[in-house]
DOKOL-18967 format. One record per residue (C-alpha): residue number from 1; residue in three letters; x, y, z. Coordinates in nm, 4 decimals. Example, Ala and Ser with C-alpha at 12.3 -4.5 7.8 and 13.67 -1.06 7.14 Angstrom:
<sites>
+------+------+----------+----------+----------+
: resi : resn :        X :        Y :        Z :
+------+------+----------+----------+----------+
:    1 :  Ala :   1.2300 :  -0.4500 :   0.7800 :
:    2 :  Ser :   1.3670 :  -0.1060 :   0.7140 :
+------+------+----------+----------+----------+
</sites>
This chain:
<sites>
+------+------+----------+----------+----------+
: resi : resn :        X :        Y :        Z :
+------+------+----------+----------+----------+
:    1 :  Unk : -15.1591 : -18.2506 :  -5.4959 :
:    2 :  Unk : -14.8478 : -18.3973 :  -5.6947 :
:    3 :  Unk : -14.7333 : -18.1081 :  -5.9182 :
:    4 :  Unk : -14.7484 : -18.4279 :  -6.1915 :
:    5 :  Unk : -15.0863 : -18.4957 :  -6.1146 :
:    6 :  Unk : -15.1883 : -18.1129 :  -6.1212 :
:    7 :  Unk : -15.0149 : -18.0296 :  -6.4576 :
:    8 :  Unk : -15.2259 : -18.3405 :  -6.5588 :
:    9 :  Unk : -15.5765 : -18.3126 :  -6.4423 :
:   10 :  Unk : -15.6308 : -17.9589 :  -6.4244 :
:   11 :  Unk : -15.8850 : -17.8358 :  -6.7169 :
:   12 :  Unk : -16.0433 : -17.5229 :  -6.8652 :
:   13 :  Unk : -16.3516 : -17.5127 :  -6.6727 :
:   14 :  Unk : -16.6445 : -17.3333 :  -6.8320 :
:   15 :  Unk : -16.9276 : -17.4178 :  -6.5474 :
:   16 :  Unk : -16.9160 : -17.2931 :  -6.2907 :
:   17 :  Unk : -17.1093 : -17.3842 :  -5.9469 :
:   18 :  Unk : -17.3275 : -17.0838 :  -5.8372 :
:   19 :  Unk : -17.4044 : -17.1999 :  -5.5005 :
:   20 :  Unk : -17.0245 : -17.1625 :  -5.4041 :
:   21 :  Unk : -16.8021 : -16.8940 :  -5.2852 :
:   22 :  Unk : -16.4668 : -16.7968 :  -5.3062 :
:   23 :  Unk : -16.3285 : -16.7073 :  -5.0443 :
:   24 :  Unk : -16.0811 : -16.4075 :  -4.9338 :
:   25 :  Unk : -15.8384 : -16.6505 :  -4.8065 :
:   26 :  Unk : -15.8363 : -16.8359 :  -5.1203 :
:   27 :  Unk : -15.7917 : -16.5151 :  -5.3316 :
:   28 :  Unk : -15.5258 : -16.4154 :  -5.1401 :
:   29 :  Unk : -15.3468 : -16.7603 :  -5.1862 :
:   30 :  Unk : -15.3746 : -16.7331 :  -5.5796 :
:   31 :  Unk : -15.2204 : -16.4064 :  -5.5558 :
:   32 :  Unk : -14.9650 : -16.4573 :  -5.3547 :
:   33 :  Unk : -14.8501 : -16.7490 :  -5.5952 :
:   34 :  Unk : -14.8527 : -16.4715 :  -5.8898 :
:   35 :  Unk : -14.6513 : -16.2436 :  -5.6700 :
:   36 :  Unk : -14.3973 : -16.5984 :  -5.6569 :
:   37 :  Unk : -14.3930 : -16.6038 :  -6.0561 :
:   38 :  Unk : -14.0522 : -16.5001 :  -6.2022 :
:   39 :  Unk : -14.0496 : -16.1959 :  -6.4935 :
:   40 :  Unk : -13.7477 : -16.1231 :  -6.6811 :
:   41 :  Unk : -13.4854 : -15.9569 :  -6.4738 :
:   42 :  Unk : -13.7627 : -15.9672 :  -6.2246 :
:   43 :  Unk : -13.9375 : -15.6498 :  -6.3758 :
:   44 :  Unk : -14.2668 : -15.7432 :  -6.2603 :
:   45 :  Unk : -14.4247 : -15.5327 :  -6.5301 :
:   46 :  Unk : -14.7383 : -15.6624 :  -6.4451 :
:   47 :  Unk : -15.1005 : -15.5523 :  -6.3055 :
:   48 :  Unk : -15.4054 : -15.7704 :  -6.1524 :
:   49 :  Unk : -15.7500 : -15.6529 :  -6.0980 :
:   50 :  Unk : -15.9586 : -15.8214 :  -5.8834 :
:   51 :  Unk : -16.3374 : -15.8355 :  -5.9019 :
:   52 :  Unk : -16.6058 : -15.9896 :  -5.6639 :
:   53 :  Unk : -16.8602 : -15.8089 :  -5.6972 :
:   54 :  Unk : -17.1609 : -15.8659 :  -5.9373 :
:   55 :  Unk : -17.1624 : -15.5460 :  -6.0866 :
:   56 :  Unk : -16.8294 : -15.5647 :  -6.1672 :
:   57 :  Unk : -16.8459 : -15.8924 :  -6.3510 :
:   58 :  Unk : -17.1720 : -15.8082 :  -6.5783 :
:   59 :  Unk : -16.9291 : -15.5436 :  -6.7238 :
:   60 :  Unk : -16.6480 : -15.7606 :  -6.8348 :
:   61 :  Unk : -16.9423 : -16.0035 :  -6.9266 :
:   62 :  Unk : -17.0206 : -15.7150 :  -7.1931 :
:   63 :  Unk : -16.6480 : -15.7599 :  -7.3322 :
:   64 :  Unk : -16.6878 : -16.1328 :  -7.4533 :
:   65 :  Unk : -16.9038 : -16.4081 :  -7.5675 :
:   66 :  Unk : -16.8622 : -16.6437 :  -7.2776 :
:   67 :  Unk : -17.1860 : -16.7173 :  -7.1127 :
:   68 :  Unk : -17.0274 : -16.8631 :  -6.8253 :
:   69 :  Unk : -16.8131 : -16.5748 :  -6.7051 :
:   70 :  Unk : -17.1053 : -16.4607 :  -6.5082 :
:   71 :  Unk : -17.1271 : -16.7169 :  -6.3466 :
:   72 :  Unk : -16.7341 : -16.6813 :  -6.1682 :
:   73 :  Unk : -16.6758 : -16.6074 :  -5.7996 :
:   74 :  Unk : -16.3828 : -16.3371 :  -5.8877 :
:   75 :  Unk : -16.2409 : -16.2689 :  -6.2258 :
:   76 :  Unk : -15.8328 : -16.1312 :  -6.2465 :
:   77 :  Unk : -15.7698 : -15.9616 :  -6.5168 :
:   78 :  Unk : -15.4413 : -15.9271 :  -6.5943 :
:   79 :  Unk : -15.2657 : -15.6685 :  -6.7591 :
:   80 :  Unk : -14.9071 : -15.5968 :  -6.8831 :
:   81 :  Unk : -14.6767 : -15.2610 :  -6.8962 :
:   82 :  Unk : -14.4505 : -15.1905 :  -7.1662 :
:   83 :  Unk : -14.2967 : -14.9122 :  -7.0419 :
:   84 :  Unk : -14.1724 : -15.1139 :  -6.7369 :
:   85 :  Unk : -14.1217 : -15.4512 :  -6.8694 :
:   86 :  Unk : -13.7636 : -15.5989 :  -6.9783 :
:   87 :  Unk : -13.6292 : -15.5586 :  -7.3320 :
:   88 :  Unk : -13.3963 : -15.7774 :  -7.4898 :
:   89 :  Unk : -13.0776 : -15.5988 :  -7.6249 :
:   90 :  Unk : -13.0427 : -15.7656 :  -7.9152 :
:   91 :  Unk : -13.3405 : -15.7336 :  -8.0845 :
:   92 :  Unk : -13.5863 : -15.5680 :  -7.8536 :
:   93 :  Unk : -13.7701 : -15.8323 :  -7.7697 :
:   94 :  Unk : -14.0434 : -15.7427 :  -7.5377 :
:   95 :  Unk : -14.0844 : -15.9515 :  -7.2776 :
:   96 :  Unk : -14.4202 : -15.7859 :  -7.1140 :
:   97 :  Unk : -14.6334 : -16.0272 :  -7.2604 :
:   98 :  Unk : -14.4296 : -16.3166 :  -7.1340 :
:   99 :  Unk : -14.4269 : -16.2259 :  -6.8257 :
:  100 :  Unk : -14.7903 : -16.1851 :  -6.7647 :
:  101 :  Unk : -14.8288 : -16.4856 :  -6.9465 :
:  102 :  Unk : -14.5717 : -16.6875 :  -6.6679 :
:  103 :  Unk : -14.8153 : -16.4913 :  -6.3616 :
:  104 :  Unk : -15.1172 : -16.6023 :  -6.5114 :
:  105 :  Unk : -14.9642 : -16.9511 :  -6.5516 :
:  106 :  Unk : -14.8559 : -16.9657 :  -6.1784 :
:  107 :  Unk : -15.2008 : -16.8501 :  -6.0635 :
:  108 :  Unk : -15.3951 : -17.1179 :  -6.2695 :
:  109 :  Unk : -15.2163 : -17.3597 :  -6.1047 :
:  110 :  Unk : -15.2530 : -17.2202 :  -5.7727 :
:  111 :  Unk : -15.6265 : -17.2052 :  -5.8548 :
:  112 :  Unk : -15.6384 : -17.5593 :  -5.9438 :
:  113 :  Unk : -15.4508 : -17.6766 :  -5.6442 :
:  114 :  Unk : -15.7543 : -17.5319 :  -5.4144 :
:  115 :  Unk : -15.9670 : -17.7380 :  -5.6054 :
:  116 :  Unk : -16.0909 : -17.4469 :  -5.7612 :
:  117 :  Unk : -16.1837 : -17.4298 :  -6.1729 :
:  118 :  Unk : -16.0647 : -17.1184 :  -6.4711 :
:  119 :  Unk : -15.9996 : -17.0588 :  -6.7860 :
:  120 :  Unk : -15.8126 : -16.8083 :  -6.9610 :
:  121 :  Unk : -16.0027 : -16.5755 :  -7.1558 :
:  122 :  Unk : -15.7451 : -16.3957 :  -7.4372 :
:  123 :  Unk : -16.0871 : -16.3384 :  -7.6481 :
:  124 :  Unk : -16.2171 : -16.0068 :  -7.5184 :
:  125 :  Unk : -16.2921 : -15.6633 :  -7.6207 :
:  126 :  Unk : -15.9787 : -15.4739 :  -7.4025 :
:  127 :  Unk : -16.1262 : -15.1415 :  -7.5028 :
:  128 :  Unk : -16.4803 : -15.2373 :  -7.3627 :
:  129 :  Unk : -16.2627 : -15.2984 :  -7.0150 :
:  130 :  Unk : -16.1011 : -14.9870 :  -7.0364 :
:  131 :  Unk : -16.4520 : -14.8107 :  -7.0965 :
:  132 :  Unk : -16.5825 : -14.9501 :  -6.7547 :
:  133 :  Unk : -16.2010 : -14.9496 :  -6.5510 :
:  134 :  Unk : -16.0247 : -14.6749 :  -6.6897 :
:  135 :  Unk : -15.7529 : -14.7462 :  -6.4609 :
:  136 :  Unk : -15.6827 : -14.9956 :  -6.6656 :
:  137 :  Unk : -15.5780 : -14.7670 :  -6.9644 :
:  138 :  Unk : -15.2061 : -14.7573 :  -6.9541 :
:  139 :  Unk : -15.2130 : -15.1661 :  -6.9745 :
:  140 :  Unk : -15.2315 : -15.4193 :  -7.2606 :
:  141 :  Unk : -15.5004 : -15.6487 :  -7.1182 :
:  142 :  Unk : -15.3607 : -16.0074 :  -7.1728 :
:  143 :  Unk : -15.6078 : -16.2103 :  -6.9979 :
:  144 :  Unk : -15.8903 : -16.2785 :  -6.7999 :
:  145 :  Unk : -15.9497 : -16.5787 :  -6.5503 :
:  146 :  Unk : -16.3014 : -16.6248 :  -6.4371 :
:  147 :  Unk : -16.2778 : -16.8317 :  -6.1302 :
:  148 :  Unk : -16.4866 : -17.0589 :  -5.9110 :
:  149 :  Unk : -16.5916 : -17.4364 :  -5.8192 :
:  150 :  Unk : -16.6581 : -17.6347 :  -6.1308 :
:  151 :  Unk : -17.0366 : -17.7384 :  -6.1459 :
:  152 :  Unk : -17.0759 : -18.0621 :  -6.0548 :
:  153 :  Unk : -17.1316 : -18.1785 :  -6.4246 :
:  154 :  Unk : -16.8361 : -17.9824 :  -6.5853 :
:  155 :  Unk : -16.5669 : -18.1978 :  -6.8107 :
:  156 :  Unk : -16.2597 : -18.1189 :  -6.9997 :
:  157 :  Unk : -16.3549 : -18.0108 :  -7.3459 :
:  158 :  Unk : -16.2849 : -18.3167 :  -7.6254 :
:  159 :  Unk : -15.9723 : -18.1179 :  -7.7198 :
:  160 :  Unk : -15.8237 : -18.1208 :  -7.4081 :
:  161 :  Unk : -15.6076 : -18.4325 :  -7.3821 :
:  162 :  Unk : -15.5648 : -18.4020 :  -7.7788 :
:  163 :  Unk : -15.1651 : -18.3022 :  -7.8676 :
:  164 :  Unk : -14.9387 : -18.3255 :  -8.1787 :
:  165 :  Unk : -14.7124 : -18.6052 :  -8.1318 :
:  166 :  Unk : -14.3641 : -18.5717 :  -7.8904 :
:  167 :  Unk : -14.1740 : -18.5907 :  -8.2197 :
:  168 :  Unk : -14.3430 : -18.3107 :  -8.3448 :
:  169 :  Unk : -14.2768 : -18.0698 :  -8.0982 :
:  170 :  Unk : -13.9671 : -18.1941 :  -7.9168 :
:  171 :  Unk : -13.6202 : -18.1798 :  -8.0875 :
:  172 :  Unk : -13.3610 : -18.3259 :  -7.9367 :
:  173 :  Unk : -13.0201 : -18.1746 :  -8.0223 :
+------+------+----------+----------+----------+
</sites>
């Protein structure tokens, strides 16, 4: 797909089509595009967990309020480290959250170019994660992007195409 066209159609899909899998191929697609995503000074201070497997999922459902979540293929959750991320040196800036921010970015692209649907979850319990993965303990857990084929009846949200104005948020210098 045109990278204009993608930017433009792709939504936050919250239905999710049970009768269709994921496949390994496709996972390892989206994470070879997060592997692709630039981090400052190319720090990768970054961490994804995968998870396929039902079990797994009905856990991180226990973190959230998103009905839907069970109903994802695979779920990445995607975590950040301080202690190996870039700082900036003149006001020590971190840039860890940034940079999982740009990874997660590059994957939910890469997810919508395979015609696949997510959305990123930032509203979860982290320490309910870390109860079930404690390997996840030494991260800040920035997000989590259930993944699958959109149901057949699943729509952008109304607030979707809605945006303040170009004035408002573009200055021209």
């Amino acid at each position: 797909m045109d990278f204009k066209d993608l930017i433009n159609e792709r939504y936050s899909v919250r239905s999710f089509d049970t009768s269709r899998e994921v496949t390994s191929d496709q996972i390892d697609i989206i994470l070879r595009s997060a592997l692709a995503a630039p981090t400052a000074v190319n720090f990768q201070p970054f961490h994804i967990w995968v998870m396929t497997e039902a079990k797994d999922i009905a856990k991180i459902c226990e973190s959230n309020k998103f009905p839907f979540v069970k109903d994802a293929k695979v779920l990445f959750v995607i975590g950040s480290d301080r202690r190996r991320s870039w700082k900036r040196r003149y006001d020590s800036k971190d840039f860890s959250d940034i940079d999982a921010a740009i990874v997660s970015t590059h994957m939910m692209l890469q997810i919508a170019d395979l015609g696949l649907g997510t959305t990123w979850i930032g509203s979860f319990d982290p320490e309910v994660v870390r109860a079930y993965f404690p390997q996840m303990r030494d991260y800040e857990l920035d997000c989590i992007l259930p993944v699958g084929y959109p149901a057949p009846d699943c729509t952008p949200s109304d607030k979707h195409s809605a945006s303040r104005s170009f004035d408002e948020l573009v200055t021209v210098l």
